[in-house]
C-alpha positions as CSV (number, residue, x, y, z in Angstrom):
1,X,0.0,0.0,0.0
2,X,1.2,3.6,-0.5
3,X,1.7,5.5,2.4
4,X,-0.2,8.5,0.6
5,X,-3.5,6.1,0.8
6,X,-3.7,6.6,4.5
7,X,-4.4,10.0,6.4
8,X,-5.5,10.2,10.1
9,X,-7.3,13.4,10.5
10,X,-8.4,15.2,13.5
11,X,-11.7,16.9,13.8
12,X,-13.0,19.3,15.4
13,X,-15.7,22.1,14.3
14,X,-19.4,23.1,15.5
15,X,-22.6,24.4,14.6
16,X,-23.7,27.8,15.0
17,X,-27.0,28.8,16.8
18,X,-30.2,29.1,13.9
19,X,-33.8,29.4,14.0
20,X,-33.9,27.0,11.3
21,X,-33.2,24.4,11.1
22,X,-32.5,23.6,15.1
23,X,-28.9,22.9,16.3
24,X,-28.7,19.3,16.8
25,X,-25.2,19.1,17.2
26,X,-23.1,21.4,19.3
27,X,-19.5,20.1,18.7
28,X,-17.7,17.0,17.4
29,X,-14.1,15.7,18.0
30,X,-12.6,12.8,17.1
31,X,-10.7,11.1,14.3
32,X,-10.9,9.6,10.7
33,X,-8.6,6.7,9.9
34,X,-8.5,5.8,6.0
35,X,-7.2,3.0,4.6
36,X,-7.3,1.1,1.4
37,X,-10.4,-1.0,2.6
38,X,-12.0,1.6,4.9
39,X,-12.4,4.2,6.8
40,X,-12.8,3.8,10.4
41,X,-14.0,7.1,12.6
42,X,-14.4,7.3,16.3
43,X,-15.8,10.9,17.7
44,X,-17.0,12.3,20.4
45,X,-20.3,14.2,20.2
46,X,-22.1,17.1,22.5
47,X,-25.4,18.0,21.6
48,X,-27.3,21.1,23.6
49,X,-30.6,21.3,25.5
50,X,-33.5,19.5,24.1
51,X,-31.7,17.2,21.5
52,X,-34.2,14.4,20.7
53,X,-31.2,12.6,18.5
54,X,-29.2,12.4,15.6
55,X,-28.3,10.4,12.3
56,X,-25.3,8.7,11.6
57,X,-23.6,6.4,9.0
58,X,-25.1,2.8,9.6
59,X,-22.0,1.2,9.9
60,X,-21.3,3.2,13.6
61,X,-22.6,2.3,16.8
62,X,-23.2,4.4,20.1
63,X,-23.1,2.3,23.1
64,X,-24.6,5.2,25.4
65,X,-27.4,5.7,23.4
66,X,-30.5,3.5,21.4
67,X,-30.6,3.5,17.9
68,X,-32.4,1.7,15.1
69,X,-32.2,1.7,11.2
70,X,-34.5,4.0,9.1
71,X,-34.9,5.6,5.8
72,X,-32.7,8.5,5.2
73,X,-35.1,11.6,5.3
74,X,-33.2,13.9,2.9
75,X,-32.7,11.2,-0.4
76,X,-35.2,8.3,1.1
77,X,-32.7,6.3,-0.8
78,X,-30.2,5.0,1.9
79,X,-31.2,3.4,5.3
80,X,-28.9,5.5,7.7
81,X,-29.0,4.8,11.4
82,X,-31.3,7.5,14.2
83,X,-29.6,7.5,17.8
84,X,-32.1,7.9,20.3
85,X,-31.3,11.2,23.3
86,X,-32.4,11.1,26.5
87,X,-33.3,14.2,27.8
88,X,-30.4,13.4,30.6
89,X,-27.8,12.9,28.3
90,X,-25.2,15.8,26.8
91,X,-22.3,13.8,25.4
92,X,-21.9,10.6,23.3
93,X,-18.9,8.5,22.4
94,X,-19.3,7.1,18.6
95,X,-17.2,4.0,16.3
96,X,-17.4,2.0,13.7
97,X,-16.1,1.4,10.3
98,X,-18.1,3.5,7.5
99,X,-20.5,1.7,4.9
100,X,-20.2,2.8,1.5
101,X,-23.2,4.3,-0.5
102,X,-24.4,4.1,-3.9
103,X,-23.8,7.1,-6.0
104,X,-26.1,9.4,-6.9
105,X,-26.2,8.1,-10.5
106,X,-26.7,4.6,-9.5
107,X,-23.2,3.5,-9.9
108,X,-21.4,2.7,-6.9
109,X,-18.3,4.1,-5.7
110,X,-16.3,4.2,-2.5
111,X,-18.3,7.0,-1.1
112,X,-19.1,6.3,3.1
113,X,-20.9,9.0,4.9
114,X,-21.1,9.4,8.7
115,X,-24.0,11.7,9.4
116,X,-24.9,13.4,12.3
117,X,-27.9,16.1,11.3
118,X,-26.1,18.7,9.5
119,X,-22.6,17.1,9.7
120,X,-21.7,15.0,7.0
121,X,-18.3,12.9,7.0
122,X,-18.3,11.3,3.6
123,X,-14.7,10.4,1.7
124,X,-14.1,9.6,-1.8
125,X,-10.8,7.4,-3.2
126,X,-9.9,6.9,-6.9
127,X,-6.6,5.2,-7.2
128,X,-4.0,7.8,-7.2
129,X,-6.2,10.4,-4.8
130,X,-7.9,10.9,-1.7
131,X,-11.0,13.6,-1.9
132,X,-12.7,13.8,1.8
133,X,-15.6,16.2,1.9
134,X,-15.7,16.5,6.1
135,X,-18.4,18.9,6.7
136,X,-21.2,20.0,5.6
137,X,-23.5,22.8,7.0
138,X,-22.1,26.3,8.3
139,X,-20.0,25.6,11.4
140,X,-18.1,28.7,13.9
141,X,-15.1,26.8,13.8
142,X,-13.1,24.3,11.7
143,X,-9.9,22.8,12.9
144,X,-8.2,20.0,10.7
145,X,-4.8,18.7,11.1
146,X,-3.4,16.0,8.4
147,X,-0.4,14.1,8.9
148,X,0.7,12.7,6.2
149,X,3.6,12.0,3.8
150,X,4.9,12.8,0.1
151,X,0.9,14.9,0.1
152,X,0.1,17.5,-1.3
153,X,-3.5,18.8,-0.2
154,X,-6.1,21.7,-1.0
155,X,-8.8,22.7,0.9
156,X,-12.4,24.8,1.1
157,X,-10.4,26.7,4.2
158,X,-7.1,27.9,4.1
159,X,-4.2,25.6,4.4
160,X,-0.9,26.0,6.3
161,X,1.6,23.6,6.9
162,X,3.3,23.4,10.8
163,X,5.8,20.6,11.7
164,X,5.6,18.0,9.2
165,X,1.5,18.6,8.9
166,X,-1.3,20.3,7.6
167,X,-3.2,22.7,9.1
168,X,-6.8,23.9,8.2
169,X,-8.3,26.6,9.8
170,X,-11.3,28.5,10.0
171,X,-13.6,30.9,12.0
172,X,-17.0,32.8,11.8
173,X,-19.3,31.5,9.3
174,X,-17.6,28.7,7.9
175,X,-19.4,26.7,4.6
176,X,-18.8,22.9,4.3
177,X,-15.5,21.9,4.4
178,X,-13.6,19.4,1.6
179,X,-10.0,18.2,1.4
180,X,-8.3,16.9,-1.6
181,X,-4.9,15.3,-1.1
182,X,-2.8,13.8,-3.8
183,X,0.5,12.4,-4.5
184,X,1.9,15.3,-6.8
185,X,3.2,18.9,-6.8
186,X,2.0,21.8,-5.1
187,X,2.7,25.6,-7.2
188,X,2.1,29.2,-5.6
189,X,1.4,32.2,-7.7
190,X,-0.1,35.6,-7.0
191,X,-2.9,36.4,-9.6
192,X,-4.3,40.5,-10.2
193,X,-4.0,40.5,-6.5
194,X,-5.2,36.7,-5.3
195,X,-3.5,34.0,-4.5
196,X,-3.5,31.0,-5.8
197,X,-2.6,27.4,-5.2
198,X,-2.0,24.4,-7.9
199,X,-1.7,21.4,-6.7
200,X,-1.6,19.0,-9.3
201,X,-1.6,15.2,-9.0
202,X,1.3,13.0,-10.2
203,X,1.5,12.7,-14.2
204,X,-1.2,15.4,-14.4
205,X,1.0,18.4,-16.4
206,X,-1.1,21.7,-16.7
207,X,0.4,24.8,-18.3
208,X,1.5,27.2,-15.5
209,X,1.2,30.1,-17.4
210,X,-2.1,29.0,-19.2
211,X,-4.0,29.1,-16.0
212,X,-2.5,31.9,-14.5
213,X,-3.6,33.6,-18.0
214,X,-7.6,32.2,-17.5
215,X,-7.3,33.1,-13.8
216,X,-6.6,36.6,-14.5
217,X,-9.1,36.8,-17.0
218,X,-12.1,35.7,-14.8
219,X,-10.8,37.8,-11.9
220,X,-10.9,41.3,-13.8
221,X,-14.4,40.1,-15.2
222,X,-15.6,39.8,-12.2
223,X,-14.4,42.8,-10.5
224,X,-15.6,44.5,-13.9
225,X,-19.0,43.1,-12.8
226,X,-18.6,45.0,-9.5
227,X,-18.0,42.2,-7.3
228,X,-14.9,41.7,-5.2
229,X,-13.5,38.1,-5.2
230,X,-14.6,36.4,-2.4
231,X,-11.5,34.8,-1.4
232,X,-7.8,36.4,-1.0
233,X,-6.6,33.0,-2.1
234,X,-7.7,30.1,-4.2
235,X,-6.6,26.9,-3.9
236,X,-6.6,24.6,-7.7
237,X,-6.7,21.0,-7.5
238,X,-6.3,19.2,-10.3
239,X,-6.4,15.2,-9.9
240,X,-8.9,12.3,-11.4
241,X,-11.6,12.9,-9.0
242,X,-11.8,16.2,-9.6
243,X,-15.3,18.3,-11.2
244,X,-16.5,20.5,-7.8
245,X,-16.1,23.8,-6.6
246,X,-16.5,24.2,-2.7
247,X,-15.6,28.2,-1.1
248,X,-12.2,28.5,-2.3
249,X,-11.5,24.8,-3.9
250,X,-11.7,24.5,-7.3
251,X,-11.4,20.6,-8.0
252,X,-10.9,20.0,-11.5
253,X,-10.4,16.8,-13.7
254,X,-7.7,16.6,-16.3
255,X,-9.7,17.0,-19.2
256,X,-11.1,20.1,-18.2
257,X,-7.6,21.5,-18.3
258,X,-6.6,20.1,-22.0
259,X,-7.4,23.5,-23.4
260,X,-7.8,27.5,-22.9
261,X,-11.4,27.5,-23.6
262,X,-12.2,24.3,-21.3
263,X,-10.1,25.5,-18.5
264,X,-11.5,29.2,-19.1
265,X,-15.3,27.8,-18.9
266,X,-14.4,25.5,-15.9
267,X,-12.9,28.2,-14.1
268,X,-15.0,30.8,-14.8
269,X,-18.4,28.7,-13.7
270,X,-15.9,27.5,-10.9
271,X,-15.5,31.5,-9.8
272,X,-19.9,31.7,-9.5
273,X,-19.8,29.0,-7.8
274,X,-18.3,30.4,-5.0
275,X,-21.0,32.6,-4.6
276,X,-23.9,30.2,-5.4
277,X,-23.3,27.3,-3.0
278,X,-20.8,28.6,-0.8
279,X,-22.2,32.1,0.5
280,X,-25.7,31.6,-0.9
281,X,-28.0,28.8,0.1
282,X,-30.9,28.1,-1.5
283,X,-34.4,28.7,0.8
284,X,-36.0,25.7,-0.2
285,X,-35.2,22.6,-1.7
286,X,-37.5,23.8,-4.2
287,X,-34.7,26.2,-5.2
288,X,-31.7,24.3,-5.4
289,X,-32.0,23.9,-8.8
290,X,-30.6,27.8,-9.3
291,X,-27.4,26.3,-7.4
292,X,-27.1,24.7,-10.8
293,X,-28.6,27.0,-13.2
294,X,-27.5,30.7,-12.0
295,X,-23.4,29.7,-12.2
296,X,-24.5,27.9,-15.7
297,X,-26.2,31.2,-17.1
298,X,-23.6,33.7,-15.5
299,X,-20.9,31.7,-17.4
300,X,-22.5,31.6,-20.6
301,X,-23.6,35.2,-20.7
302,X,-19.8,35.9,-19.6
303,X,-18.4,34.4,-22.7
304,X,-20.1,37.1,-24.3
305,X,-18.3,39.8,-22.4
306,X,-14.5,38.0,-23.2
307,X,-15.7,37.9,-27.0
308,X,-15.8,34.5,-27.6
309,X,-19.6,35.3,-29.5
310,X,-18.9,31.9,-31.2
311,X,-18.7,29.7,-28.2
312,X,-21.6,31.7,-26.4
313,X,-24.1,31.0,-29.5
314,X,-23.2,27.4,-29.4
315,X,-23.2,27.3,-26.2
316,X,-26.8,28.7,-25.9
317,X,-28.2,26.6,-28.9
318,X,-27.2,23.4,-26.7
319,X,-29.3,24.6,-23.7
320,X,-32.5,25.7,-25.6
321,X,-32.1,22.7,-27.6
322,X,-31.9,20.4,-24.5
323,X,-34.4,22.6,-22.4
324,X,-37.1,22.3,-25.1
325,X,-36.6,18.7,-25.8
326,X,-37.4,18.3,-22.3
327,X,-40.4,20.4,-22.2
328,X,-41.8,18.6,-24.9
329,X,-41.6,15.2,-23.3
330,X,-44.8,13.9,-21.1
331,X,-42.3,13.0,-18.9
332,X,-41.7,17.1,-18.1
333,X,-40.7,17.7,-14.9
334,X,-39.6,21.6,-13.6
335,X,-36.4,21.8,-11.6
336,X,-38.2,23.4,-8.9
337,X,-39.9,19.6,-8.4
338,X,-36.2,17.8,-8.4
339,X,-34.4,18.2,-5.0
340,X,-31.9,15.9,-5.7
341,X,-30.9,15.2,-9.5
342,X,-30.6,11.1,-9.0
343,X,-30.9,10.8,-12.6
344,X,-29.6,12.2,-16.2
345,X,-32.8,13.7,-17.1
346,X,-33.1,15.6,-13.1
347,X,-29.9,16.6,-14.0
348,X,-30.3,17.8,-17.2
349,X,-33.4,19.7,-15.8
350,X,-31.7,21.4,-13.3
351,X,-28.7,22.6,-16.1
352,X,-30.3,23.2,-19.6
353,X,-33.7,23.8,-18.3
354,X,-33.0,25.7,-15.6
355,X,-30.7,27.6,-17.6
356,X,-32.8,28.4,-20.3
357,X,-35.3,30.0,-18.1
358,X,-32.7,32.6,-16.9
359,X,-31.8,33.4,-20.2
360,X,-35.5,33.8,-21.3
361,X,-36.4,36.1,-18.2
362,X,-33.4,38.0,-18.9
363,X,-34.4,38.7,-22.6
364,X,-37.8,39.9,-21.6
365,X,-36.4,42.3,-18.6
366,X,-33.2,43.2,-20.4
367,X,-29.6,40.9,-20.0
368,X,-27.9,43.6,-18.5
369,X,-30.9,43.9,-15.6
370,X,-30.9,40.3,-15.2
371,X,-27.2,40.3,-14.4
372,X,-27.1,43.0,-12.7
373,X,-30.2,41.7,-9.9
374,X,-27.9,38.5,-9.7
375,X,-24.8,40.4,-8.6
376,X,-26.9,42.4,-6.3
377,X,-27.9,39.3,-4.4
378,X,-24.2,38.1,-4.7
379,X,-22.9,41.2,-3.3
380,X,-25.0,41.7,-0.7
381,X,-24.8,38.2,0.3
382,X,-21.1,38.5,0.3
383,X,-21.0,41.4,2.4
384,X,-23.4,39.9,4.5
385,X,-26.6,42.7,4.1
386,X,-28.7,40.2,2.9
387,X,-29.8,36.6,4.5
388,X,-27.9,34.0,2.4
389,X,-30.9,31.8,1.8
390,X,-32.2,33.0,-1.3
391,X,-34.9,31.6,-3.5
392,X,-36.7,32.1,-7.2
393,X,-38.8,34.5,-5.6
394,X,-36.0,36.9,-4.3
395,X,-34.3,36.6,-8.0
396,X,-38.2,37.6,-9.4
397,X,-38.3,40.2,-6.9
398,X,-35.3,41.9,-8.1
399,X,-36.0,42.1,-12.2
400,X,-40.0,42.8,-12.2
401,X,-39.4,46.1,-11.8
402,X,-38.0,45.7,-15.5
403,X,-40.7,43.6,-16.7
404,X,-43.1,40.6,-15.3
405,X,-41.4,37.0,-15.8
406,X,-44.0,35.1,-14.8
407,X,-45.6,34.1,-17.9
408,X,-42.1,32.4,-18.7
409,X,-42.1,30.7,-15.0
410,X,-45.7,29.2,-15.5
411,X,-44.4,28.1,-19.7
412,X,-41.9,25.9,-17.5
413,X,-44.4,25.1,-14.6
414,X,-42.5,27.1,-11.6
415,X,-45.4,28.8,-10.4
């Protein structure tokens, strides 16, 4: 085995106080061991006042505490395990070796999730690197520390390295929290003012100067949208598991580095991503689709303002032709009605169709005033004058002033 397939980490992060949903969990330590043929966690767990209980990954047990197997609530796909509280009881001690889940397309990879309400501790290997999203919900504090060897890692918080290991920390606010460590290199540059990371697997080459090039370009066009980067620094992973973009992470496969114009796209929808997923929230699961479709429309539109008119059209002839295909079928269904896109066609529905929708409201209010409402929420989100759960309705809010959309939304049934 190569030593760079096992990683003990060290947890230790908490939940901040919100209306809704209720604070389940006050704190968790403990520690993940990964190995080739699992990953073993043992924590520690203190919930406040009033807990009733908590999920976690069926494969743990809590000797303190009853527990039985149920349906998972949020996918009704997976049959996660509920641990009874007593009213008397504030801590719990948790173990067990994590059971894989199917992924969300069916097939099924080495993907284990401990759950414990809003904490999620799931961990996905390929062979040559590790990717562990640890957290998932905002937390006040995130402490990791990695020790590991001939690793290179990136992460959603910032990253410093103190005797021999990796540090991750991270107060206030803090969004969900992923880790990708491979066996490779690790690059620093400074970029119109940002700094930013590349760590790159083994035998993955990308053009230094080509990605500090399509960095640049997506910073200035944002700031030229009147946005402020949201992070001083950016960490870039590329490795074979990559294709996610979590607060400052951008994980990206190799193929979406074979080229200036894939890189630019990928980077560029990468960059709204930050905003929509990491500072924004959607309200509802009813609006999570815009999680998928307001970064999709942002980018296209944006190809536009960098003057690639060529990629833009055929870029927005695949959308309207996939949107409409869909709308024809008796099989329609709007992506308000998909909380979790467990198929092609949900998926499909939450990018193309969601997608075209944006761009059709935007035609009938003016492009400029659609982009212009969706960097208003981003802004204010960003500098925190605005809740950061935000749903169609806010969007519709901001551009009826500049004409009335809904005849669009009830075309696509999403009112």
């Amino acid at each position: 085995m190569r030593i760079f397939r096992k990683i003990a980490i060290k947890i230790r992060g908490g939940i901040p106080v919100k209306q809704c949903p209720p604070r389940i969990v006050e704190s968790v330590e403990g520690s993940l061991k990964l190995s080739r043929q699992s990953l073993e966690a043992s924590l520690s767990l203190e919930m406040p006042p009033g807990s009733r209980g908590f999920w976690i990954n069926p494969g743990m047990s809590c000797r303190e505490l009853r527990s039985e197997l149920r349906i998972d609530p949020d996918t009704r796909l997976y049959r996660a395990r509920w641990v009874f509280v007593e009213e008397e009881v504030a801590k719990a001690e948790l173990s067990g070796t994590l059971i894989p889940f199917a992924g969300p397309w069916g097939f099924r990879e080495r993907c284990a999730v401990l759950r414990c309400s809003l904490l999620w501790y799931p961990a996905v290997c390929s062979e040559c690197s590790i990717v562990i999203p640890l957290m998932i919900g905002l937390h006040r504090m995130v402490r990791l520390e990695l020790w590991c060897r001939d690793l290179e890692v990136a992460s959603s918080v910032f990253v410093s390295r103190e005797a021999g290991h990796y540090v991750l920390d991270a107060v206030g606010s803090v969004p969900p929290v992923d880790v990708v460590g491979v066996d490779g290199s690790c690059r620093e540059y400074s970029v119109s003012g940002v700094g930013l990371r590349l760590v790159a697997e083994k035998g993955i080459d990308i053009d230094p100067v080509l990605l500090r090039e399509v960095a640049r370009a997506c910073i200035e066009l944002v700031k030229g949208l009147g946005l402020e980067v949201p992070y001083r620094s950016i960490d870039i992973a590329v490795h074979e598991s990559g294709g996610f973009t979590n607060a400052r992470l951008l994980s990206l496969n190799p193929s979406s580095a074979r080229s200036r114009t894939s890189l630019l796209i990928t980077v560029l929808r990468g960059f709204f991503r930050m905003w929509w997923g990491s500072i924004i929230r959607p309200r509802e699961p009813s609006d999570a689709w815009l999680f998928e479709a307001v970064p999709e429309y942002l980018t296209t539109v944006s190809l536009l303002k960098l003057g690639l008119s060529e990629l833009y059209q055929a870029r927005l002839n695949k959308v309207f032709s996939e949107a409409f295909k869909q709308l024809a079928s008796p099989f329609y269904i709007p992506p308000s009605s998909i909380a979790l896109p467990l198929t092609k066609r949900g998926l499909n529905s939450w990018r193309f169709v969601g997608e075209a929708v944006l761009h059709m409201v935007g035609t009938s209010v003016g492009t400029n005033n659609m982009i212009e409402a969706l960097v208003k929420i981003m802004r204010e989100c960003q500098v925190g004058s605005r809740k950061p759960w935000v749903s169609l309705g806010d969007i519709v809010k901001e551009v009826q002033s500049f004409g009335d959309p809904t005849p669009i939304l009830r075309r696509f049934k999403l009112v």
